[in-house]
C-alpha positions in Angstrom: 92.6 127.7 178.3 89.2 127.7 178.0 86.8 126.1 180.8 83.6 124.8 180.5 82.8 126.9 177.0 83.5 125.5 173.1 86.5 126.9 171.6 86.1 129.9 169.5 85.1 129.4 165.9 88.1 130.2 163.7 86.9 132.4 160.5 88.3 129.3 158.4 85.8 127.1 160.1 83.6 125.6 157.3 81.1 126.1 159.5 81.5 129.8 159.9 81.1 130.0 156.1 78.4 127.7 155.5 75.5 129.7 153.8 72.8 131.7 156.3 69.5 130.9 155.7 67.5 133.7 154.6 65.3 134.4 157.8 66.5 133.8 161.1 63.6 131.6 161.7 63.8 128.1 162.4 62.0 125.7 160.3 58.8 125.0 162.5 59.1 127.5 164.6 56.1 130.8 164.8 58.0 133.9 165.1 55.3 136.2 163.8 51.6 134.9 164.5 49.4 138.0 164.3 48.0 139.1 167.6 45.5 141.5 169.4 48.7 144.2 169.7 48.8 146.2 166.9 52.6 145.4 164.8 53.8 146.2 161.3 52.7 149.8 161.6 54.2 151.9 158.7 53.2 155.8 157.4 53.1 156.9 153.9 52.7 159.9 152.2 49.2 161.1 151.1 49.2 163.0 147.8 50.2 166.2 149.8 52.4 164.9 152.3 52.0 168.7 153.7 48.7 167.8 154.9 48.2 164.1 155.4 49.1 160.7 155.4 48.4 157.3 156.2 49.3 155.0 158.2 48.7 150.9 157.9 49.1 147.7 160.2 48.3 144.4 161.2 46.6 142.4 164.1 45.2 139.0 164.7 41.3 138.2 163.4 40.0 139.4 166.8 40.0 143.1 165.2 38.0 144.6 162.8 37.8 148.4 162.0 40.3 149.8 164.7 40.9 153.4 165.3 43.8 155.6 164.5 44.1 158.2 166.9 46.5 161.6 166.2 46.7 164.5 168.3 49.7 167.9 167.9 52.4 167.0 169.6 53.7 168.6 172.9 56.1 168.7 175.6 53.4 167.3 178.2 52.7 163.6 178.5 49.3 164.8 178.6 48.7 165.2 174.9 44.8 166.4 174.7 41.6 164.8 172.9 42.9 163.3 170.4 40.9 163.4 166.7 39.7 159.8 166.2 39.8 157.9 162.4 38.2 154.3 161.7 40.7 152.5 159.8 39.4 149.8 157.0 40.2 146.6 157.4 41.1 143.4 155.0 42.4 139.6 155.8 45.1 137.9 154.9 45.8 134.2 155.5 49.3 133.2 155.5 52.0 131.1 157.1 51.4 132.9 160.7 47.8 132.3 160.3 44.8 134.9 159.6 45.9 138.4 160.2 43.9 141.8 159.7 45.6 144.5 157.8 44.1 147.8 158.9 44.3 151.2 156.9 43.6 155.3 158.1 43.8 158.0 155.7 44.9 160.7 158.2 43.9 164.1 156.3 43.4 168.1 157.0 46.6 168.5 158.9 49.1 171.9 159.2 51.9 171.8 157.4 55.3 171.8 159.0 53.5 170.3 162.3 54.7 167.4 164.8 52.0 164.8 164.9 51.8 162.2 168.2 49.6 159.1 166.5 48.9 155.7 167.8 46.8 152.3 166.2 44.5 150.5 168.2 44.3 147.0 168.8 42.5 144.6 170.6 41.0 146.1 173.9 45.1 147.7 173.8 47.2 150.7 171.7 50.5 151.2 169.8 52.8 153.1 171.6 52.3 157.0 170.2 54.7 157.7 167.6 55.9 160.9 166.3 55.4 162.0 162.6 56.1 165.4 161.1 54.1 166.3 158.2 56.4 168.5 155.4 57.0 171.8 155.2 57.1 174.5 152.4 58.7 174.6 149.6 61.6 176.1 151.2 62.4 174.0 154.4 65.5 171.7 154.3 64.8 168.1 153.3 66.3 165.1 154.5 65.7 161.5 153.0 66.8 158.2 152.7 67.0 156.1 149.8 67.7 152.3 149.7 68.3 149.5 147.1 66.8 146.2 147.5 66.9 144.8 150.7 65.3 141.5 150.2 67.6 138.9 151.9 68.6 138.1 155.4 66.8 141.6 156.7 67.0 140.6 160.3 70.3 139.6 159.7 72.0 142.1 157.2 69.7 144.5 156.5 69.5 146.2 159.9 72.9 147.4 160.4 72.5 149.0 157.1 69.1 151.2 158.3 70.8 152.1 161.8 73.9 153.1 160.1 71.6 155.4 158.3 69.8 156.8 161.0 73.2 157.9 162.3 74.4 159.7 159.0 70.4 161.4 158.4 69.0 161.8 161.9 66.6 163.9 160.4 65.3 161.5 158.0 61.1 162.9 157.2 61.4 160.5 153.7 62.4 157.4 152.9 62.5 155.5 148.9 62.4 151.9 148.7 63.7 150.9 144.9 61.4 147.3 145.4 62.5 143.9 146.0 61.8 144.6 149.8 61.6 141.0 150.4 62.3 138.1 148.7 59.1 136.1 148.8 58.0 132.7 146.9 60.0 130.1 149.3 56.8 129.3 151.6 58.1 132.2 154.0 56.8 135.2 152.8 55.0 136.7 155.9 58.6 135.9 157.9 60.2 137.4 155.7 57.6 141.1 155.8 57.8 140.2 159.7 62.0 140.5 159.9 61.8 143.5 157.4 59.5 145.5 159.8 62.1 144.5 162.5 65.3 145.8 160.0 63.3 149.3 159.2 62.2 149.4 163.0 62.0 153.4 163.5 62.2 154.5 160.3 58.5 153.1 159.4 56.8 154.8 161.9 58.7 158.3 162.0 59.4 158.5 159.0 57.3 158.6 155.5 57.5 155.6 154.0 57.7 155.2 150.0 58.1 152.0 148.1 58.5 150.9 144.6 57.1 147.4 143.7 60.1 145.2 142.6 59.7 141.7 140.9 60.0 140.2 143.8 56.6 141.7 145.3 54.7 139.5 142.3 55.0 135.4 142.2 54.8 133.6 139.3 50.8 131.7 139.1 51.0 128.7 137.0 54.7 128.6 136.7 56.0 126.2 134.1 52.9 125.8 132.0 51.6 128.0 129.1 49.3 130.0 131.6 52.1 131.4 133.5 52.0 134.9 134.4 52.9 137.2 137.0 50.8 138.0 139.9 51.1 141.2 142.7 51.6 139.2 145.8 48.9 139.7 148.7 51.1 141.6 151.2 51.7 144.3 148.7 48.3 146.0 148.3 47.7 145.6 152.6 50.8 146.4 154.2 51.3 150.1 153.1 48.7 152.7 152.6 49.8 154.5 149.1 48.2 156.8 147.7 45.5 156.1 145.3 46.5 157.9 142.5 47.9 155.9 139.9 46.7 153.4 137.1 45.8 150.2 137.5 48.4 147.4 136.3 47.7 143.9 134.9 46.1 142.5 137.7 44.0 145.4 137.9 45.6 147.0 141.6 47.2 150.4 141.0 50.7 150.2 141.7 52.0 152.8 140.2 51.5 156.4 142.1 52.7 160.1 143.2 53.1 162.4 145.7 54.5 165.8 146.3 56.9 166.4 149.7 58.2 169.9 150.1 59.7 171.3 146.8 60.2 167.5 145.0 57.3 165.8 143.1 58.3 161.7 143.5 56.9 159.4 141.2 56.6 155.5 141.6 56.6 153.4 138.5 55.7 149.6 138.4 59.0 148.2 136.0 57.8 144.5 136.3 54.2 145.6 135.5 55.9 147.3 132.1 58.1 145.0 131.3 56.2 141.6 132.2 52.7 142.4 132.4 52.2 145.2 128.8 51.5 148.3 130.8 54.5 150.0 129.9 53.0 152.4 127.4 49.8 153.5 129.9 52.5 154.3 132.4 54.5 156.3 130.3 51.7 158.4 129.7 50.4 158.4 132.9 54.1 159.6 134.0 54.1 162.5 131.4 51.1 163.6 132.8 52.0 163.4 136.3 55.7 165.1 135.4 54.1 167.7 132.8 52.1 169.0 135.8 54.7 169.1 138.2 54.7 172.8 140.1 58.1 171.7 142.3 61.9 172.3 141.8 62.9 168.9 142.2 61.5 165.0 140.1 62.3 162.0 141.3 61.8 158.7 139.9 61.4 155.6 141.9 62.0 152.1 139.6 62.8 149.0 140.5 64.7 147.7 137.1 67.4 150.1 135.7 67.4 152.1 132.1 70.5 151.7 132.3 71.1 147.8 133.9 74.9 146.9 135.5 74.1 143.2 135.0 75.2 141.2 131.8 72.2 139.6 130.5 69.5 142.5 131.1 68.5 145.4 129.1 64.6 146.3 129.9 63.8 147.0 126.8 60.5 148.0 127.3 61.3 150.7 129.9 63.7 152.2 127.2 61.1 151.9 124.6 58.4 153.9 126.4 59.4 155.3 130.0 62.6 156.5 129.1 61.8 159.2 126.8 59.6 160.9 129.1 61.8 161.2 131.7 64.4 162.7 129.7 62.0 164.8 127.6 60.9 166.4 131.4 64.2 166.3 132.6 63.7 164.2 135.8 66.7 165.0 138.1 67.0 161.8 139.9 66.5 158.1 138.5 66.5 155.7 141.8 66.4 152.0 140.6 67.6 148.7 142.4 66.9 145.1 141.1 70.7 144.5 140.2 72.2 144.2 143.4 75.7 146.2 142.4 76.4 149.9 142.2 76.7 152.0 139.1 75.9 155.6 138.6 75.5 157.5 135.1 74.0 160.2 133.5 71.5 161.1 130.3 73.0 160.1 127.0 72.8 163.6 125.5 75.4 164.2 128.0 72.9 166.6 130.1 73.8 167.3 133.4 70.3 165.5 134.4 68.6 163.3 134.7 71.2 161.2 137.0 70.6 157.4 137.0 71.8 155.4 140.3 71.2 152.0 140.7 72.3 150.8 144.4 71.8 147.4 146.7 71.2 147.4 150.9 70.6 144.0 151.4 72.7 141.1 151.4 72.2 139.5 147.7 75.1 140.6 145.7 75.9 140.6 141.9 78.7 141.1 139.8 78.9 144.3 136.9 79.2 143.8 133.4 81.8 145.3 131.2 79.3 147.4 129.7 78.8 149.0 133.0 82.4 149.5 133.7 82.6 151.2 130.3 79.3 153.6 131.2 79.0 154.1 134.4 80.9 155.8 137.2 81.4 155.0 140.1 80.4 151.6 140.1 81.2 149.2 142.7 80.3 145.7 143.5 80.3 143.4 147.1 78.9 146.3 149.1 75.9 147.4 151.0 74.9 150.6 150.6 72.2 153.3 151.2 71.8 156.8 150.1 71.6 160.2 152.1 69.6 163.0 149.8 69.3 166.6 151.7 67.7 168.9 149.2 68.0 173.1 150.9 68.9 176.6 148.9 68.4 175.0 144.9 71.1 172.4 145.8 70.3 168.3 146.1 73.2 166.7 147.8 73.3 162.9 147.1 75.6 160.8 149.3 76.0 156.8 148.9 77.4 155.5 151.7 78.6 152.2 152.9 77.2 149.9 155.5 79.9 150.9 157.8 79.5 154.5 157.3 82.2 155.2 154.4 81.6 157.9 151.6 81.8 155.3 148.0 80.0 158.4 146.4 78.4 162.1 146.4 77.5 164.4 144.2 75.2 167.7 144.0 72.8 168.8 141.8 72.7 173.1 141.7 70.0 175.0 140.4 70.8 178.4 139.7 67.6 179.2 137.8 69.2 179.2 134.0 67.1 178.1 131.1 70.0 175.7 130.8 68.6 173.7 133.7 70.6 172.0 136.5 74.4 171.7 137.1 75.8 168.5 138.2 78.9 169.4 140.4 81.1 165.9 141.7 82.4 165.6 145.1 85.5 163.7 145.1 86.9 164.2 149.1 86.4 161.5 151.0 85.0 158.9 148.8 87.0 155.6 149.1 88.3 153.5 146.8 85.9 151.3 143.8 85.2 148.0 145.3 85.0 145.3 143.5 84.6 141.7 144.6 87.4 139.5 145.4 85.5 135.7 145.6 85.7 133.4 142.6 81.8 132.4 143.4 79.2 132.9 146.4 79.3 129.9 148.8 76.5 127.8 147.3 79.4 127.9 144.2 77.6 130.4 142.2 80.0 132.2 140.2 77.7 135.0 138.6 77.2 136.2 142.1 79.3 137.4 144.5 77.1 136.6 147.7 73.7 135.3 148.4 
């Protein structure tokens, strides 16, 4: 018997299945108003992540040209005079109201080296945070790669990020494959505020690496002949890439590089390709960027596949022009999102590389096409997921791992030093069984989905 509390709420409910709103905001309610303490703080890599990086975030109006203070890290809380950098500053009005986005280029650093840095804010500092710059080209790596988050990152996305803490606690990189939020619904700074709160740790600690998905741009105009697609405002203020790319059709570079360790990772802009008619000047900006490359390892960060698991897409354009760079330089790892299932395949010449994965974290979930069935493997559908790359002694271990912790699929890349390039070797213990999904349609009675 149950006194003075509701009964419990059976799973068959309906209102245990009624469809969750994609913040956990309430309608009216101002969860994340800019202030005078510094928030949204994230690192990124500088062009040598062995010696520098960057480091953005955001405060109320009241601030204007903060400092960025970093210092070698010790065991004593007392840390020493730290080196001081002025950040820039730009404003952004948004549903919150006017915030300041500050950004410091943090450069002529030791590789290998522990780093305490903190952001300043109004009359009031960050906590310090801890940031190791890479090593040589011989120390173990450890990174995380995710698919789109994008929905119901408060909600769904976090579990996924702490169960990957837990399987790579010595995460120094992590890939974002675009489609971070979902944007265009009137809640767009909520929705950057609760996907700071899902990556929580991993922003600051860690190097941070994104690839612009559709989702980052909004349609100007939209239904009438002068529609086009626009980079959203967040995009070009919240992290602190490197400025090393080429400019896309609005003109702000979103394409870019960096070198960590022994891996060269290149960003490409896919909606900028295939919507916006840069898809040509990025291919040759990526030949020249992968032609030059003095590391073991390429990686390419996409947001839309080659190869696409979703009936209905092909991405022409990235075929057209991108794709026969990368296989020409024989890139080792494709990492793409933007069609919410799981499918994994390799190069049509039937090379060992490159590998192409396409992979999902957040809650949005489609379903495969036949096609990918037929062409890739493992795929897997209703599942989030993120990926565990460790990269030490010529081998690149790739792990894709389930929200709860489960092995769906691994794999490791060997380079022995033959002409012949890398082997591909499969790792079969462990993984579970292909999932597929097991709903006739989402709840909103979508039936090309599987959940929303």
């Amino acid at each position: 018997m149950w006194l003075g509390l509701a009964a419990p709420v059976s799973a068959e409910t309906p209102a245990a299945r009624a469809p969750e709103p994609n913040t956990l905001v309430p309608a009216g309610v101002m969860r994340y108003a800019p202030s005078g303490f510094p928030d949204r703080i994230v690192a990124t890599p500088a062009q040598d992540a062995a010696h520098g990086f960057a480091v953005a975030w955001r405060t109320d109006a009241t601030v204007s040209a903060p400092m960025l203070e970093v210092v070698v890290a010790g065991d004593s809380p007392d840390l020493g005079v730290p080196r001081r950098i002025t950040a820039s500053t730009r404003t952004l009005r948004r549903e919150n109201g006017v915030a300041h986005h500050h950004r410091a280029d943090v450069d002529g650093l030791e590789a290998g080296t522990l780093y305490a840095y903190r952001v300043q804010g109004d009359r009031t500092w960050s906590p310090w945070m801890q940031l190791r710059t890479a090593g040589d080209a011989s120390a173990p790596l450890e990174l995380l790669y995710f698919g789109d988050t994008q929905n119901k990152n408060a909600s769904l996305t976090t579990r996924v990020v702490r169960e990957a803490l837990r399987h790579a606690p010595d995460v120094r990189l992590v890939l974002y494959a675009g489609d971070l939020v979902s944007g265009g619904d009137g809640e767009d700074d909520n929705e950057w505020g609760e996907w700071f709160d899902a990556t929580g740790v991993l922003s600051t600690s860690s190097m941070t690496a994104p690839a612009p998905g559709n989702h980052e741009y909004f349609e100007e105009f939209e239904d009438t002949p002068q529609e086009r697609r626009v980079l959203g405002a967040h995009w070009p203020l919240q992290f602190a890439l490197p400025r090393n790319g080429i400019a896309g059709g609005d003109g702000v570079a979103t394409t870019y590089w960096f070198d960590y360790q022994d891996v060269r990772v290149v960003v490409v802009d896919g909606t900028s390709a295939l919507d916006l008619g840069t898809a040509a000047a990025q291919a040759e900006w990526l030949d020249g960027v992968l032609a030059a490359n003095p590391r073991r390892w390429s990686v390419v960060l996409v947001h839309q596949p080659f190869y696409s698991p979703r009936a209905g897409r092909d991405n022409v354009e990235l075929k057209r022009h991108l794709l026969p760079v990368i296989e020409r330089r024989r890139v080792d790892l494709v990492l793409q999102g933007h069609d919410h299932t799981y499918g994994r395949r390799g190069s049509e010449s039937g090379d060992d590389t490159p590998v192409y994965a396409v992979s999902v974290a957040g809650a949005k979930q489609y379903r495969l096409s036949e096609r990918a069935r037929a062409t890739m493997d493992p795929v897997g559908e209703d599942t989030q997921l993120f990926q565990v790359i460790r990269i030490v002694d010529g081998r690149l271990r790739y792990e894709a791992r389930t929200a709860t912790g489960r092995l769906y699929d691994a794999f490791e890349l060997v380079d022995d030093g033959d002409a012949g390039g890398k082997r591909r070797v499969e790792l079969e213990r462990e993984r579970i069984p292909e999932r597929s999904c097991a709903r006739e349609q989402t709840l909103k009675g979508r039936k090309d989905r599987c959940w929303e």
